[in-house]
Phi, psi and omega in degrees: 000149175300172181267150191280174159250087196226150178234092160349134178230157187288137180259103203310309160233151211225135217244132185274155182282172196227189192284255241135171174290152178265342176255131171311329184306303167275024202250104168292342170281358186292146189273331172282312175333299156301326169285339153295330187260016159256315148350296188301292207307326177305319152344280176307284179321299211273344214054047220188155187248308195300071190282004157306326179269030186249342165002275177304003214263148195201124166199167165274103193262029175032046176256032190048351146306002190062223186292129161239143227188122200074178182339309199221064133073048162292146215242179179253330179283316003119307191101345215252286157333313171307278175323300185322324158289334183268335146323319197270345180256327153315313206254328150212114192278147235011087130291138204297331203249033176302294188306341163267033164280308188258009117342278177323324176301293206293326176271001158331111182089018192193176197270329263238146196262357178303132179073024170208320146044208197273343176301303197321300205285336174288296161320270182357303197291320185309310205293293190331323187284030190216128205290344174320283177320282176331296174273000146283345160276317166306305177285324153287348175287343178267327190270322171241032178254265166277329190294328170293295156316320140330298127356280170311315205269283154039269180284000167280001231339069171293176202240176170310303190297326165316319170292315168298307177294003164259303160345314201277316180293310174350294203310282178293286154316327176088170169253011157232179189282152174234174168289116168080047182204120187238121179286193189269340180304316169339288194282330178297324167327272187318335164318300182274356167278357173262314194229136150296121180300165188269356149273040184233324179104041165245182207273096146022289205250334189271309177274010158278330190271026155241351173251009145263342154300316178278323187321295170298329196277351143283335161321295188312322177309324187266112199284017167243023158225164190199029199217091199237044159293322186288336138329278174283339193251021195185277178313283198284357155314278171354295163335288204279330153301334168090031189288103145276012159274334190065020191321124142317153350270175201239142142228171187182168177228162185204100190056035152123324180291139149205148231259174145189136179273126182270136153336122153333000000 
């Protein structure tokens, strides 16, 4: 299957993080919990459950963003990618991919491949075998992502599936607005103008299905998507089942595909 056409977007601001819930259950940092949520999102992104094998994966996905590339889709055009490298060159310095550091610099904010081409993308892919590599993809994927989302749904005080489901917009939207982009500080807005969050004393289940309504209608908006199944047909199954747990098993669907996590 084709790959969708989606990106991580940059999360402009980053929220500081808290202890987490005491119980794992509603806790997305619980580490199996966590591993259902880079699963769902590898669906969408990657087609795919194994999002370990996605380290290497680096390609141009003709979304005005230039390169998209790793776990959850860091971009070259975004800034987001750019960190992953630069992370990864603190931590091992002259690494193959050092040297497209003011490349990287220079396409920030743009589609265009100068100074990065198939050496670049030839280097990304090498680079994945190396644990280094791995956990800078990993550690910007937390810092400007899942802990910023986490966080949020927190005081919002959402379950495990809420956290997720802001963790997916984070992901996909990024978290403020860009041109030809409505971010998640947005869509949570248009959220709360339909529903109260249950740290407010509203339902639960009524303000996720009102931050899944603005979510499509940002989808729609956005012209390199045109497809909102990791919403209706995977989030809001959940939803309407009442897994506010994310419990296993999970079954969903995503572009057509369909995925399911079985009970330990």
């Amino acid at each position: 299957m084709v790959r969708p056409l989606i990106c991580a977007a940059v999360a402009l601001a980053v929220l500081t993080g808290c202890s987490g819930s005491e119980d794992p259950e509603t806790d997305l940092r619980d580490p199996a919990k966590k591993r259902i949520a880079m699963q769902l999102v590898s669906s969408a992104e990657n087609s795919s459950l194994d999002w370990r094998a996605e380290y290497k994966y680096i390609e141009d996905i003709g979304d005005g963003r230039g390169y998209t590339a790793g776990i959850i889709g860091f971009c070259s055009g975004t800034g987001d990618m750019l960190s992953v490298v630069e992370r990864y060159t603190a931590d091992r310095p002259g690494n193959a991919l050092a040297r497209f550091l003011p490349a990287l610099r220079a396409v920030k904010g743009t589609d265009a491949h100068t100074g990065l081409g198939d050496p670049f993308t030839a280097a990304w892919a090498r680079a994945a075998k190396d644990p280094a590599f791995r956990a800078a993809q990993d550690a910007e994927r937390d810092r400007s992502y899942f802990e910023p989302a986490v966080s949020r749904a927190e005081k919002d005080g959402l379950s495990a599936l809420g956290q997720f489901i802001y963790y997916d917009a984070y992901v996909m939207h990024g978290h403020g607005d860009t041109e030809g982009t409505v971010g998640f500080t947005t869509i949570r807005k248009q959220a709360l103008a339909k529903a109260e969050p249950p740290s407010r004393g509203g339902d639960e289940e009524a303000y996720l299905n009102a931050f899944l309504d603005a979510r499509v209608a940002a989808i729609a908006e956005e012209p390199s998507h045109n497809d909102s199944s990791r919403v209706e047909t995977a989030q809001r199954v959940f939803v309407r089942e009442g897994n506010l747990q994310l419990s296993p098993p999970l079954r969903w669907k995503v572009y057509g595909d369909t995925y399911r996590i079985d009970a330990p």
